[in-house]
N, CA, C and O atoms as CSV, one atom per row, in Angstrom:
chain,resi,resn,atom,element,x,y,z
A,1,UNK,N,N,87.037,103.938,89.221
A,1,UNK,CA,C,87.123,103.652,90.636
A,1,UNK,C,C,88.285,104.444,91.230
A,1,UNK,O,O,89.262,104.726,90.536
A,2,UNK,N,N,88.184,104.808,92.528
A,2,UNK,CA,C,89.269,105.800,93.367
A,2,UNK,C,C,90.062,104.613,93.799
A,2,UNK,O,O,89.669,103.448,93.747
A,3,UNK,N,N,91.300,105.059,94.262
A,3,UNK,CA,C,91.854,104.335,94.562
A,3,UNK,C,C,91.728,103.859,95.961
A,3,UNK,O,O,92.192,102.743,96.193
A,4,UNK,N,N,91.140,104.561,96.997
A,4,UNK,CA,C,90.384,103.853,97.959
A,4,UNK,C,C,89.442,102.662,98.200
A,4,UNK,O,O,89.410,101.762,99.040
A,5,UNK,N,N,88.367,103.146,96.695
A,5,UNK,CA,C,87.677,102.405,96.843
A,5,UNK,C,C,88.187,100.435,96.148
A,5,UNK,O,O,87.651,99.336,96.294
A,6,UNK,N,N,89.424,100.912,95.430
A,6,UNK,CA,C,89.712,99.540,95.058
A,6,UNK,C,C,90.798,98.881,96.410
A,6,UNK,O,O,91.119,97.693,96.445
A,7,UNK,N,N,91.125,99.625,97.164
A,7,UNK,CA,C,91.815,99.650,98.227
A,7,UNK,C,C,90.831,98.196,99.271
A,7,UNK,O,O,91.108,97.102,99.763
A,8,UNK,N,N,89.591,99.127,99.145
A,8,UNK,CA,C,88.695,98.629,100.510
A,8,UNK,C,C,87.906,97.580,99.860
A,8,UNK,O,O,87.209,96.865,100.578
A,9,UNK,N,N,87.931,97.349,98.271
A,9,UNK,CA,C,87.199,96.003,97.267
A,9,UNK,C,C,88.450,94.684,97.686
A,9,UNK,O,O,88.153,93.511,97.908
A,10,UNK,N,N,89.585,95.152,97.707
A,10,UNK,CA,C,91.003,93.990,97.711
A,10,UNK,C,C,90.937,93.518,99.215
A,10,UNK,O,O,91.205,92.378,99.592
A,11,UNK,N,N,90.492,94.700,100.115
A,11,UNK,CA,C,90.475,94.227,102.113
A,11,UNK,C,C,89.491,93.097,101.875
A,11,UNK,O,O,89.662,91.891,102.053
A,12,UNK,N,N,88.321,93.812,101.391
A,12,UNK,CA,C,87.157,92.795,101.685
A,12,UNK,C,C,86.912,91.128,100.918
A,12,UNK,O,O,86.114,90.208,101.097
A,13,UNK,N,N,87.966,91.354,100.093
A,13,UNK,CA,C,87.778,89.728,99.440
A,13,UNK,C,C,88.527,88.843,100.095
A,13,UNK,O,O,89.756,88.889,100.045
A,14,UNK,N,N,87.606,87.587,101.047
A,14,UNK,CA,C,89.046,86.806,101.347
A,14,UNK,C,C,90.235,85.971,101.023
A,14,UNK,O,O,91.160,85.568,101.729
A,15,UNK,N,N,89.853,85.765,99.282
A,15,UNK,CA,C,90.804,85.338,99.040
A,15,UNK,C,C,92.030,86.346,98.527
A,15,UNK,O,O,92.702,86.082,97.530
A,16,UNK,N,N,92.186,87.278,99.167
A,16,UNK,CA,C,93.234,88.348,98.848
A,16,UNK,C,C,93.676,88.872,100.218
A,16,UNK,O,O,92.882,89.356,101.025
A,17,UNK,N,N,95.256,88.723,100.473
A,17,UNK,CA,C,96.248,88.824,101.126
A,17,UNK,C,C,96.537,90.603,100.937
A,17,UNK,O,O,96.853,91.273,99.954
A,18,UNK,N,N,96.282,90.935,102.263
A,18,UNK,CA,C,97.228,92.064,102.047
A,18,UNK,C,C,98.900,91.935,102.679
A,18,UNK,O,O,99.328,90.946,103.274
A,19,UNK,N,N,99.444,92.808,102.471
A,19,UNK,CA,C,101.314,92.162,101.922
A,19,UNK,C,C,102.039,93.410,101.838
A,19,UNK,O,O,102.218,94.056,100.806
A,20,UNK,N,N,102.531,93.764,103.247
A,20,UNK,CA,C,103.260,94.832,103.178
A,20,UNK,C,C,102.391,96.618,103.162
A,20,UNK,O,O,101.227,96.883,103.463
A,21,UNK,N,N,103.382,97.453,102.744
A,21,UNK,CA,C,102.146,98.871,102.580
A,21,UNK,C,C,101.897,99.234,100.780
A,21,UNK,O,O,102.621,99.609,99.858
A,22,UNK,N,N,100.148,98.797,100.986
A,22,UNK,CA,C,99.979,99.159,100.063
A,22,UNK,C,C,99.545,97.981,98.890
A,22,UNK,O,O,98.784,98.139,97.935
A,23,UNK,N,N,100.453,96.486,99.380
A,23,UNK,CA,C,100.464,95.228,98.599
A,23,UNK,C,C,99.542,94.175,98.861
A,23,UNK,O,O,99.154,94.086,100.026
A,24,UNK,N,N,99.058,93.266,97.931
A,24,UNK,CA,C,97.899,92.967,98.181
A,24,UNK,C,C,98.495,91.592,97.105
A,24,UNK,O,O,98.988,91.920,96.026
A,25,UNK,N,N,98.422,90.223,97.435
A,25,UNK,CA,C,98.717,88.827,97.064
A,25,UNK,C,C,97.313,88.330,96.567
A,25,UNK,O,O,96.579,88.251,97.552
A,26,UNK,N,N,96.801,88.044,95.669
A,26,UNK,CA,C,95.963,87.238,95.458
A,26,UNK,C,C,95.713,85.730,95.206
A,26,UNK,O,O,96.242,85.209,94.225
A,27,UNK,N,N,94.773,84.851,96.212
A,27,UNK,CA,C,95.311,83.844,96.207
A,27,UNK,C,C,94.923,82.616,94.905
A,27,UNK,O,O,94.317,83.049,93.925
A,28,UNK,N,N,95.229,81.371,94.937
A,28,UNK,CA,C,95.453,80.720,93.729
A,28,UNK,C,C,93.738,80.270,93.750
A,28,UNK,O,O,93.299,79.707,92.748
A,29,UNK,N,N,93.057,80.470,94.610
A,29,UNK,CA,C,91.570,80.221,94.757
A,29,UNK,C,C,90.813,80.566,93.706
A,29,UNK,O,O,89.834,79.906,93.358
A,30,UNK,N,N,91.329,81.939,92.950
A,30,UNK,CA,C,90.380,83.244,92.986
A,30,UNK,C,C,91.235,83.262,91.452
A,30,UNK,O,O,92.423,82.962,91.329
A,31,UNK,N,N,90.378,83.661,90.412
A,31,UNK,CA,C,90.926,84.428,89.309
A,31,UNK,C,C,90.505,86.251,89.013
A,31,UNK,O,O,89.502,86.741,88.494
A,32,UNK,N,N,91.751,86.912,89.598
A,32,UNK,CA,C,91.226,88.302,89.327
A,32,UNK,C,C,91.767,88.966,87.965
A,32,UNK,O,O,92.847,88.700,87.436
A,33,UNK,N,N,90.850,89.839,87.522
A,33,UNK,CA,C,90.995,90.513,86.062
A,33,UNK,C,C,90.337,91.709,86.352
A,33,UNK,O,O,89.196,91.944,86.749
A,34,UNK,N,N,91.600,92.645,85.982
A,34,UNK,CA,C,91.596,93.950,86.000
A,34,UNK,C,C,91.478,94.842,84.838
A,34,UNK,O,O,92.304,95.051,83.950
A,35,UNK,N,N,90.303,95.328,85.005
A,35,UNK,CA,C,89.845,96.464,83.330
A,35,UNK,C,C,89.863,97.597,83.805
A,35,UNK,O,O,89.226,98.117,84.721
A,36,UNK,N,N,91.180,98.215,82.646
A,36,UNK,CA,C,91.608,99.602,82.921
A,36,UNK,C,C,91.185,100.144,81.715
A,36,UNK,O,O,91.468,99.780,80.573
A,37,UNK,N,N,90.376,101.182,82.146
A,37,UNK,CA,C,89.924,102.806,80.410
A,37,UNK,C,C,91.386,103.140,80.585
A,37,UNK,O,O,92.050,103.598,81.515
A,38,UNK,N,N,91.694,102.675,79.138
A,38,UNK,CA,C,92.440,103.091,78.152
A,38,UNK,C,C,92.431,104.772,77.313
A,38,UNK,O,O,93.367,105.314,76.724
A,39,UNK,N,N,90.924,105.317,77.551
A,39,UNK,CA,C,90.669,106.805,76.747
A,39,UNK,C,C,89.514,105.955,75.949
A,39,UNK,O,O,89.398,104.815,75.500
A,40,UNK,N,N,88.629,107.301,76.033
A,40,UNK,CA,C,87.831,107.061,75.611
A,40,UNK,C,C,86.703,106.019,75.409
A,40,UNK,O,O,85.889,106.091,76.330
A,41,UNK,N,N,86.452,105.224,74.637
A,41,UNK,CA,C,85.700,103.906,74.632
A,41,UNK,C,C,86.694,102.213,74.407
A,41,UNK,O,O,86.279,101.100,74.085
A,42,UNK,N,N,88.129,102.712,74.756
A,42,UNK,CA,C,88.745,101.432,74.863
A,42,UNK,C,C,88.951,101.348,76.054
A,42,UNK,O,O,88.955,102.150,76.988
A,43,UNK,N,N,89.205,99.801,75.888
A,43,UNK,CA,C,89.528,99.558,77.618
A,43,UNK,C,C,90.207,98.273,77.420
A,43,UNK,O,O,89.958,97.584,76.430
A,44,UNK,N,N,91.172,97.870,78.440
A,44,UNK,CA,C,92.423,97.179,78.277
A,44,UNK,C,C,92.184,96.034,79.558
A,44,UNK,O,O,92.344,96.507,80.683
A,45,UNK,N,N,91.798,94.503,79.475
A,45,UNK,CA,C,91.189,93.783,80.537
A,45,UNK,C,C,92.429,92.869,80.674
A,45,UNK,O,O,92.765,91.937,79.943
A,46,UNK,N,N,92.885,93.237,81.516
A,46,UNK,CA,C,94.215,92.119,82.574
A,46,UNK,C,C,93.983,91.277,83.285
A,46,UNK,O,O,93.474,91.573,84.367
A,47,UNK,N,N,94.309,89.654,82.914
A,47,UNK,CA,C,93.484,88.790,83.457
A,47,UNK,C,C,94.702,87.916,84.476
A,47,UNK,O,O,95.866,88.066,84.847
A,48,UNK,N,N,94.149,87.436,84.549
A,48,UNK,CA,C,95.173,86.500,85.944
A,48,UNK,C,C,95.995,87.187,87.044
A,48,UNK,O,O,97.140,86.757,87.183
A,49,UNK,N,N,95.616,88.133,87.807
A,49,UNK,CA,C,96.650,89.241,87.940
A,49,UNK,C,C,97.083,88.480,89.595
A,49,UNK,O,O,96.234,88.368,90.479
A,50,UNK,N,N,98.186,88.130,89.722
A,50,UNK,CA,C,98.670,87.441,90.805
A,50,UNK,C,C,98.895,88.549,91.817
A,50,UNK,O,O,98.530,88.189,92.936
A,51,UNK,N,N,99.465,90.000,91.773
A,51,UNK,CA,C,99.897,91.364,93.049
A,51,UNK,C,C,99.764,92.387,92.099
A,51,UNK,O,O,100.154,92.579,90.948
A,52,UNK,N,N,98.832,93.220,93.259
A,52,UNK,CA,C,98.141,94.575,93.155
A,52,UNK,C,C,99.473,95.046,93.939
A,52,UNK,O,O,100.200,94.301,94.596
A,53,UNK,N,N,99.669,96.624,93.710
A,53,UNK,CA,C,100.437,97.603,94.879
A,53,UNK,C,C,100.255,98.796,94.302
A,53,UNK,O,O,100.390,99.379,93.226
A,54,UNK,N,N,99.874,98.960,95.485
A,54,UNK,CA,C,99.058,100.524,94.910
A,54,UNK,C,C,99.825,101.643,95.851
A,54,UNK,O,O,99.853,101.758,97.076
A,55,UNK,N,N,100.288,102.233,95.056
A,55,UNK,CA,C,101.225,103.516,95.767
A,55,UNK,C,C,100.509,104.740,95.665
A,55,UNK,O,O,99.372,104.544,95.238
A,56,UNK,N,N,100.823,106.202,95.956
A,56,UNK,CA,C,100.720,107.882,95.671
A,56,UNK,C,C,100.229,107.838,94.473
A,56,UNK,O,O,99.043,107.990,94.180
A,57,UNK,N,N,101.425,107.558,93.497
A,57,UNK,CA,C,101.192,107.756,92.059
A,57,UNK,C,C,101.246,107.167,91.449
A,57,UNK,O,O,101.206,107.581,90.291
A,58,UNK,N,N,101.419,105.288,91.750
A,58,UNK,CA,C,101.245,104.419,90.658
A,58,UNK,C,C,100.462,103.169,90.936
A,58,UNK,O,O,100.100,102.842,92.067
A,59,UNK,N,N,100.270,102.630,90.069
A,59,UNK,CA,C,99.490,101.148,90.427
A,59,UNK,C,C,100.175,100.059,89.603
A,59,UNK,O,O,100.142,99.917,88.381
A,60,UNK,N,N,100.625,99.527,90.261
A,60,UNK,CA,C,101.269,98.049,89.653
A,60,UNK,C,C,100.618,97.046,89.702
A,60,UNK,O,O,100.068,96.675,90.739
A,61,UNK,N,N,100.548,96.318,88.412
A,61,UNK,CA,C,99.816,94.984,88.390
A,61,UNK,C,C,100.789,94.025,88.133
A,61,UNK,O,O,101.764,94.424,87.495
A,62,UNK,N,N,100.759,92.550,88.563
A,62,UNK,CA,C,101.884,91.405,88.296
A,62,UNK,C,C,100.687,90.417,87.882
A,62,UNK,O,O,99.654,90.287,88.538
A,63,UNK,N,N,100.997,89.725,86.660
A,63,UNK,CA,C,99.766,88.404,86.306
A,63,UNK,C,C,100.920,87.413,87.120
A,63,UNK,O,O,101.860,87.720,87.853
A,64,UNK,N,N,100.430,86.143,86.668
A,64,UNK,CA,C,100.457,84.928,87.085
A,64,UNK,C,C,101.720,84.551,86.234
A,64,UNK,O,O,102.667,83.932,86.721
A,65,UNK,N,N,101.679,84.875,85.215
A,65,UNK,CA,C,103.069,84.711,83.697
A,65,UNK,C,C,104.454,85.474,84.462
A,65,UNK,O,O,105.595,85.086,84.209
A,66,UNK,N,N,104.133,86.763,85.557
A,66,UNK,CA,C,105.343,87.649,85.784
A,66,UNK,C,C,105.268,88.415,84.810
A,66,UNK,O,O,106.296,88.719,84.205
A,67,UNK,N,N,104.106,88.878,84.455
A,67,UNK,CA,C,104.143,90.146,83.366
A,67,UNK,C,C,104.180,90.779,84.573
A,67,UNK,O,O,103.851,90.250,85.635
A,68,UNK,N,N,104.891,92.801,84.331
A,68,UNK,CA,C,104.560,93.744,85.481
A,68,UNK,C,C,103.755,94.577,84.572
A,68,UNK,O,O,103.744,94.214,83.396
A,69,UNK,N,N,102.916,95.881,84.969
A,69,UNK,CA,C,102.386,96.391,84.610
A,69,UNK,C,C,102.129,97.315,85.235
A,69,UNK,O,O,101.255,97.307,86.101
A,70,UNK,N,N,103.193,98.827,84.782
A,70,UNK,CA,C,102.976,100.035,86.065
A,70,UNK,C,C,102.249,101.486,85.008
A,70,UNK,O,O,102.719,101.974,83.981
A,71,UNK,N,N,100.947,101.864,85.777
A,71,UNK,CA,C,100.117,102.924,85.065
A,71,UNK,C,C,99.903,104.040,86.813
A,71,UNK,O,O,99.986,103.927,88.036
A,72,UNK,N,N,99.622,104.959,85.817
A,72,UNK,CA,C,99.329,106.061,86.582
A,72,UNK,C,C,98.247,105.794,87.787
A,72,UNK,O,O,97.603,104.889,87.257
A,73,UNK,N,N,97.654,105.991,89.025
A,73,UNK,CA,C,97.352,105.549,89.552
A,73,UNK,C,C,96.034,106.556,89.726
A,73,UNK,O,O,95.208,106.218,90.574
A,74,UNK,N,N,95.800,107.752,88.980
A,74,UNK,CA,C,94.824,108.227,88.548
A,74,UNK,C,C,93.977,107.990,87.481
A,74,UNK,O,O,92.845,108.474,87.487
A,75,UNK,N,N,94.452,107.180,86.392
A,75,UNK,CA,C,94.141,106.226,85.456
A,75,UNK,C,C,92.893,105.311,85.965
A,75,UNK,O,O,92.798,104.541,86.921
A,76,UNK,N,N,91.968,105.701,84.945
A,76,UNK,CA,C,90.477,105.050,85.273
A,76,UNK,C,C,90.616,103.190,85.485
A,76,UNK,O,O,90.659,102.434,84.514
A,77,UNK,N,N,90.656,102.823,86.593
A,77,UNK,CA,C,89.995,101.896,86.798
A,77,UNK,C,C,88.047,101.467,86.715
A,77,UNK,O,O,87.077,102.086,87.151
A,78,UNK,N,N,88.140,100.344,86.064
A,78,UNK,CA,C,86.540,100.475,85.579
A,78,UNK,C,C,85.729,99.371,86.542
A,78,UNK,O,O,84.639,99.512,87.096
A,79,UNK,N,N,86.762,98.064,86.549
A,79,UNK,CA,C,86.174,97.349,87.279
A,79,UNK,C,C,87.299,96.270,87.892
A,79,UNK,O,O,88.381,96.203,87.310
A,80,UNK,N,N,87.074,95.499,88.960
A,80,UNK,CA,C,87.782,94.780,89.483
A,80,UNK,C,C,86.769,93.127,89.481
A,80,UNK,O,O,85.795,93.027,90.227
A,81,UNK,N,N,87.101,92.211,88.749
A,81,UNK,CA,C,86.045,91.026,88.770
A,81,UNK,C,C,86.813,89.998,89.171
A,81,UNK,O,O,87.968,89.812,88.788
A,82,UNK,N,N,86.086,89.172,90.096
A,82,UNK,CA,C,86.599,88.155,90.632
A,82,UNK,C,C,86.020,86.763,89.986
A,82,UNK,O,O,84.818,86.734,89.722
A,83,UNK,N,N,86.713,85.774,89.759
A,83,UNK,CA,C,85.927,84.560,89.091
A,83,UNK,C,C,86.546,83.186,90.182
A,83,UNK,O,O,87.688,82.964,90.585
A,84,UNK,N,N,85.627,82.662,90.348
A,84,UNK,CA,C,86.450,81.291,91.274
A,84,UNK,C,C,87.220,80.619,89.981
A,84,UNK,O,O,87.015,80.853,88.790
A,85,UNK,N,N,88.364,79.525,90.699
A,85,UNK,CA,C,89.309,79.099,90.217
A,85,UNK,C,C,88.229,77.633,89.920
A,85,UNK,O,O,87.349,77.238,90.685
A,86,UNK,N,N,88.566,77.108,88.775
A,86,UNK,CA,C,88.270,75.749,88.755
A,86,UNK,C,C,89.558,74.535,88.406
A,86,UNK,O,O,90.131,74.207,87.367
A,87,UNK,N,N,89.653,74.122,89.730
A,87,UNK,CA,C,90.424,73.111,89.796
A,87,UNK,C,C,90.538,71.772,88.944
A,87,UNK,O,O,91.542,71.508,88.282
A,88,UNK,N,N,89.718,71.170,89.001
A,88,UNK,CA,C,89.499,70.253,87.643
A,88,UNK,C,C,89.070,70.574,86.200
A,88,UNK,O,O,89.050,69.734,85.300
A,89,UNK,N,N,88.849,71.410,86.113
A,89,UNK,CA,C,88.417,72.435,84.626
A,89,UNK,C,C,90.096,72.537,83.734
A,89,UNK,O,O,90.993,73.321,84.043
A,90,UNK,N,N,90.154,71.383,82.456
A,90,UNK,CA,C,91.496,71.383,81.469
A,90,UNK,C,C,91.199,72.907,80.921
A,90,UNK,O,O,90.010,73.184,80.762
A,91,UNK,N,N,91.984,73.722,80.678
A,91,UNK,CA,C,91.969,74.635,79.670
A,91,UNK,C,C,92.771,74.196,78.102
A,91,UNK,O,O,93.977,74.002,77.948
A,92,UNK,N,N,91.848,74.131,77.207
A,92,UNK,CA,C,92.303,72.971,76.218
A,92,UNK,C,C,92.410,74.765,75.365
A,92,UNK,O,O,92.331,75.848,75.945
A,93,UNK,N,N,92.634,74.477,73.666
A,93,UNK,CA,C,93.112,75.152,72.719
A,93,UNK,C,C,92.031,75.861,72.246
A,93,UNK,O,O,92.232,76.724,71.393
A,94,UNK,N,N,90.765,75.617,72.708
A,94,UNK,CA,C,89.437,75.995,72.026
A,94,UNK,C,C,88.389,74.962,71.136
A,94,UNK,O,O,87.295,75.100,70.588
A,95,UNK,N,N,89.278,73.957,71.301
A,95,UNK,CA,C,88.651,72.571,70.237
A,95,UNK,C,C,88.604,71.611,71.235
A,95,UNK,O,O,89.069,71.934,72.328
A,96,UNK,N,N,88.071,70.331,71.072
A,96,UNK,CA,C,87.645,68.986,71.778
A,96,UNK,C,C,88.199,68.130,70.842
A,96,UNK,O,O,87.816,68.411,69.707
A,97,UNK,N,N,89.041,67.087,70.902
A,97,UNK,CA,C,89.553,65.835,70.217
A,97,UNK,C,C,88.399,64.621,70.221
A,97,UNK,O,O,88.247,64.263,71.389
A,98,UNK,N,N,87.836,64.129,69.629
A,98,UNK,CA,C,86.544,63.343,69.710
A,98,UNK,C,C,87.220,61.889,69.574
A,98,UNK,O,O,88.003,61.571,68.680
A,99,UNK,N,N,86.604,60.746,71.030
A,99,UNK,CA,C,87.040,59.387,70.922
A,99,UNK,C,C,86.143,58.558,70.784
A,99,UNK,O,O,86.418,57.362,70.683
């Protein structure tokens, strides 16, 4: 993806804030996860990503933890996926405790 076109994917979602030049807030509604080509047939999927800012030459990602994450901004973006938030949904360990 160009960087326009992820530009004009972040305008059009409403649960995403744009924030300054270039910055873009995503809100607690919305779970976004960002998959960047790595080379070749890997690819590297960033999930919870709380602020996009997309500059000239770089693209910064921030998750939800305060990880940062700054890559070249010519660097293949593959896809941008949005998932709704589920509010009552526990995120447990992968197992169920049985009563």
């Amino acid at each position: 993806m160009k960087k326009d076109l992820i530009q004009k994917v972040l305008e059009s979602e409403s649960a995403v804030k744009a924030e300054g030049k270039g910055g873009f807030l995503v809100s607690d509604d919305v779970e976004l996860t960002i998959i960047i080509d790595v080379g070749g047939q890997e690819a590297l999927a960033i999930q919870k990503v709380k602020r996009v800012t997309l500059s000239a030459e770089t693209l910064q990602i921030e998750t939800h933890k305060g990880e940062r994450l700054y890559t070249d901004a010519a660097l293949g973006i593959r896809a941008l996926k949005f998932s709704p938030q589920e509010a009552g949904k526990s995120r447990g360990a992968g197992f169920t405790a049985l009563r």
